[in-house]
N, C-alpha and C positions, 0 to 999 in steps of 0.2 A: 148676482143675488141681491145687492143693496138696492140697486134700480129698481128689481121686481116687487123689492119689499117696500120700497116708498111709492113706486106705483098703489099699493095696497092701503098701503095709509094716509095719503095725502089728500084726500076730503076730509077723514078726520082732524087731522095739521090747520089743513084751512080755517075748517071751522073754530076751529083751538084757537087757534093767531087771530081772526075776525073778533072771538069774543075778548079777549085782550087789550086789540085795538080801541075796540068801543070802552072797555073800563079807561085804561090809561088817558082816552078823550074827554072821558066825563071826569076825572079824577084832574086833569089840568086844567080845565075851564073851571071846573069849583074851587080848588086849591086856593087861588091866590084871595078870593073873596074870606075864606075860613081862617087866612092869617088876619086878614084885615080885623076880622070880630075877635081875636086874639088879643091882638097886639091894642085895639079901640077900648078894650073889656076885659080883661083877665090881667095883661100885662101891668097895668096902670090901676088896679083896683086896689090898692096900699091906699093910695092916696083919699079915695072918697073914703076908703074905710069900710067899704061893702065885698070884700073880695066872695064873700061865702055865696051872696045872691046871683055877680059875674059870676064863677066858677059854674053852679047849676044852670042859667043861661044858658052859657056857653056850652055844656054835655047834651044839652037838649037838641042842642042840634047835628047829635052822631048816628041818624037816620041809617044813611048812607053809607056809615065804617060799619054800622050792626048788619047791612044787608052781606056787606064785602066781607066782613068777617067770618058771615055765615058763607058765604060760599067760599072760601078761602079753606074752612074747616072740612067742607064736604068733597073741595075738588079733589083730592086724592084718593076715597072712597068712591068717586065716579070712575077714576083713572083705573083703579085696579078692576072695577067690574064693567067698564066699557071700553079698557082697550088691553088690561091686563088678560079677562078670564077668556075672552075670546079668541087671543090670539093663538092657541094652538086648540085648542076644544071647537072650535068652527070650523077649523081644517081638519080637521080628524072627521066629525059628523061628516061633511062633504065629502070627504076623501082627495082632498087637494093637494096634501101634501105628497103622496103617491105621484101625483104628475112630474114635483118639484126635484124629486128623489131619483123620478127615472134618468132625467134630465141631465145627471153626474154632479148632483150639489148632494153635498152629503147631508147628512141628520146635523151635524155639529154646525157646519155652516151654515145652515138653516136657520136652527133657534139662536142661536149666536148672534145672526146679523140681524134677525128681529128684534130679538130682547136689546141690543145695545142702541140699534136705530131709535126705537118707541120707548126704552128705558131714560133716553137721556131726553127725549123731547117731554116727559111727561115729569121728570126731574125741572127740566126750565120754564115748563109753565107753570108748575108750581112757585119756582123762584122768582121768577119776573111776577107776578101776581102778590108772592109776599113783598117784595121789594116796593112795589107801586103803594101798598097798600100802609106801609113800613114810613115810607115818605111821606104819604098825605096825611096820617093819622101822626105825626109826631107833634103838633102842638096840642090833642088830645094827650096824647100820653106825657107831655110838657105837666100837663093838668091832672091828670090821677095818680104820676110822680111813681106808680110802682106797675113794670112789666113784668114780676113773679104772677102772679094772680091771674085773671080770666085771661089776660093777651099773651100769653109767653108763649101759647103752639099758634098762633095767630101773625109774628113778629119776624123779621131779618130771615136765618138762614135754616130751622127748623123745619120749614112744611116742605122744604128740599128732600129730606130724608124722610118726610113721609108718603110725597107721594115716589119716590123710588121702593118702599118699600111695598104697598100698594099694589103698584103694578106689578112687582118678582112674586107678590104675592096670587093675585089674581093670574099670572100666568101658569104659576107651580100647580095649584088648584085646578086651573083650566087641564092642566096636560092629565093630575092624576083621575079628574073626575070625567073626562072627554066629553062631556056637553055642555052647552053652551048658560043655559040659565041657573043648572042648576050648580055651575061653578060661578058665577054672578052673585048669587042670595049667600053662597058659602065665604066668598070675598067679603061682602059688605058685614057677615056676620064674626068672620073671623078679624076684619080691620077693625073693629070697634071694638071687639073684645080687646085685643092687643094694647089699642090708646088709653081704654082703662086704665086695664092692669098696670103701663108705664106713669100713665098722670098720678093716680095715689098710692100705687106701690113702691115703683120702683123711683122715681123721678127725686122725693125727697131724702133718697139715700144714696144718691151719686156722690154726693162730698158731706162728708161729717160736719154737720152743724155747729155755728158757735156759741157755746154756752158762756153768759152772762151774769154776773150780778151785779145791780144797780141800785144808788138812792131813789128814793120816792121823792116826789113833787109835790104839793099839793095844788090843786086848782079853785079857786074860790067859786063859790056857788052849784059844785057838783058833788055827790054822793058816789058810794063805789057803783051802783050798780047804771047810771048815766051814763056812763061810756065804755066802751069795750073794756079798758084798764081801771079802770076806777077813779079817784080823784087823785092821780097823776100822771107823766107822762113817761114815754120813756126816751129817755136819754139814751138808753143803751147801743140800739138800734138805730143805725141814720136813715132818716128818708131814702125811700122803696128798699128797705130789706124786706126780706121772706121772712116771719114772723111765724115761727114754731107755735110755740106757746109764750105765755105769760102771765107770771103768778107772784101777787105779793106771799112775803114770805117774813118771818121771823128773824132775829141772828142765829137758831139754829139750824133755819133752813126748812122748817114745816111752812105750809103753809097755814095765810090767813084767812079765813072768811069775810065775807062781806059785811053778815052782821055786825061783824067785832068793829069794821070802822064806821059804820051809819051810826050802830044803837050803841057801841060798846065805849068806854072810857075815852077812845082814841080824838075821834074829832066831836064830843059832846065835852069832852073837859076843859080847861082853862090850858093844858100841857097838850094843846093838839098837834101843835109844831114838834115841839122833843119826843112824844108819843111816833109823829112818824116817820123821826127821825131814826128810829130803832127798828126801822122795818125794812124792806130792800123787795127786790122786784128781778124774780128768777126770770131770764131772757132766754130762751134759745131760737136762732134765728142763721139764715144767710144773707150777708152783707149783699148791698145791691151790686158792691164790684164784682160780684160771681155769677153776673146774669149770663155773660160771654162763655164764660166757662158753662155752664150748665147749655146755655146752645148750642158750642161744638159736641157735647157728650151727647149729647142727647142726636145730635145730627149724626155724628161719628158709628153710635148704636143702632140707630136704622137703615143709615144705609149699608151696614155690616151684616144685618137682617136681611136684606135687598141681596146680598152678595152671594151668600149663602141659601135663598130660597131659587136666586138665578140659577145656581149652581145644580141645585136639586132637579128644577128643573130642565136642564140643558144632559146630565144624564138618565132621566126619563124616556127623555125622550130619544137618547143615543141608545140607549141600552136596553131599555126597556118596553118599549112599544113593541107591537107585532104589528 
């Protein structure tokens, strides 16, 4: 039964590993030239004193991680609707499986050896793809200093667990809806909805946030409403934390207005210093040491999804087909 089933999928595999090959080809012949304008321009920009004009330079030319990224994001919504929804909803339209059944392979060993064959090869092309992709872009992400924000489903060991979920998805689908397109539009629509729901629901309640109180700073030459924090900084939070919120605040703890430090007594008086010295600056935020953590949970949780829709689907189709 394994033979027959990689008989069956092995042009898709091909084609899988061909396009692979060709990123990993491109991604090593560029690589070492992208450290070089690093290391030339970014690493050594203290010195001229121009780091801000390096830094944008140097983002200018992430072409190439924004094409990879974008299909990094989509390969798993491909995987569940072109290898997920079809794998039993095409056999069923056909009536194939009827051949495979007379044969003395049962129902169970059937989707069993499918789903585990094409489950783990669509798990590692996900992974080898984040992995390639994890490596070349690290002196980018040297430079934006935080992988909480647009790259964290983009990074290391997460798009593992999503394209496993993907295709348990696409398969579960495929078996309850038994054709072929219309369990495809139902994957791609049901995968997205799910990455929502986890990216701003569920995702920043995996670990209780740490809340903070901090001194204000002041910065010469800026107003509150110049920069995301106003005319200070925060200490609280180290470089790449995940940044809840952040509110100056009182010592009872209300919050301040902007008004009150542009137009109000605070930095128009002679006592701008001691004014905001009396102020502090409510944090809540996750440390960037919790980026790991927040990977495995999040990896751990989909493919728990994956496990369970396997499942669903493996008695479906044992028990439930006619």
């Amino acid at each position: 039964m394994t033979r027959f089933a990689w008989l069956q999928f092995r042009m898709q595999a091909a084609v899988g590993a061909g396009a692979l090959a060709v990123i990993a080809v491109v991604l090593a012949v560029t690589e070492p030239n992208l450290v070089h304008l690093y290391n030339t321009s970014v690493a050594n920009c203290a010195v001229s004193g121009n780091c801000a004009a390096a830094t944008t330079a140097f983002l200018a030319k992430d072409h190439l991680l924004q094409d990879l990224a974008n299909l990094l994001i989509a390969l798993p919504a491909l995987v569940g609707m072109f290898w997920g929804a079809p794998l039993v909803a095409r056999e069923l339209e056909t009536g194939t499986e009827q051949l495979v059944w007379a044969q003395g392979v049962t129902r169970t060993r059937w989707i069993l050896t499918k789903l585990a064959l094409i489950g783990l090869a669509s798990a590692a092309a996900s992974g080898l793809l984040s992995l390639m992709l994890t490596w070349w872009s690290s002196t980018f992400d040297r430079v934006n200093m935080n992988k909480f924000t647009s790259v964290f489903d983009q990074r290391d060991i997460v798009p593992i667990g999503y394209a496993a979920f993907a295709f348990a998805l696409g398969a579960a689908t495929g078996a309850l809806i038994r054709r072929t397109l219309p369990a495809m539009a139902t994957t791609l629509a049901a995968y997205v909805g799910v990455r929502l729901v986890f990216t701003h629901w569920v995702r920043p309640h995996l670990i209780t946030p740490v809340r903070a109180v901090t001194a204000l700073h002041a910065m010469a030459g800026t107003t509150f409403n110049e920069t995301n924090n106003g005319p200070l900084t925060l200490i609280g939070a180290k470089p790449g934390a995940w940044v809840y919120s952040a509110q100056v605040v009182n010592k009872t703890g209300h919050p301040v207005s902007g008004s009150f430090l542009d137009r109000g007594a605070c930095l128009q008086s002679r006592a701008a210093s001691a004014c905001i010295g009396q102020l502090r600056e409510a944090l809540v935020y996750q440390p960037a040491s919790r980026y790991w953590t927040f990977q495995w949970y999040e990896m751990a949780i989909f493919l728990a999804l994956a496990v369970v829709l396997g499942g669903l689907c493996v008695w479906w189709v044992r028990d439930r087909l006619v």
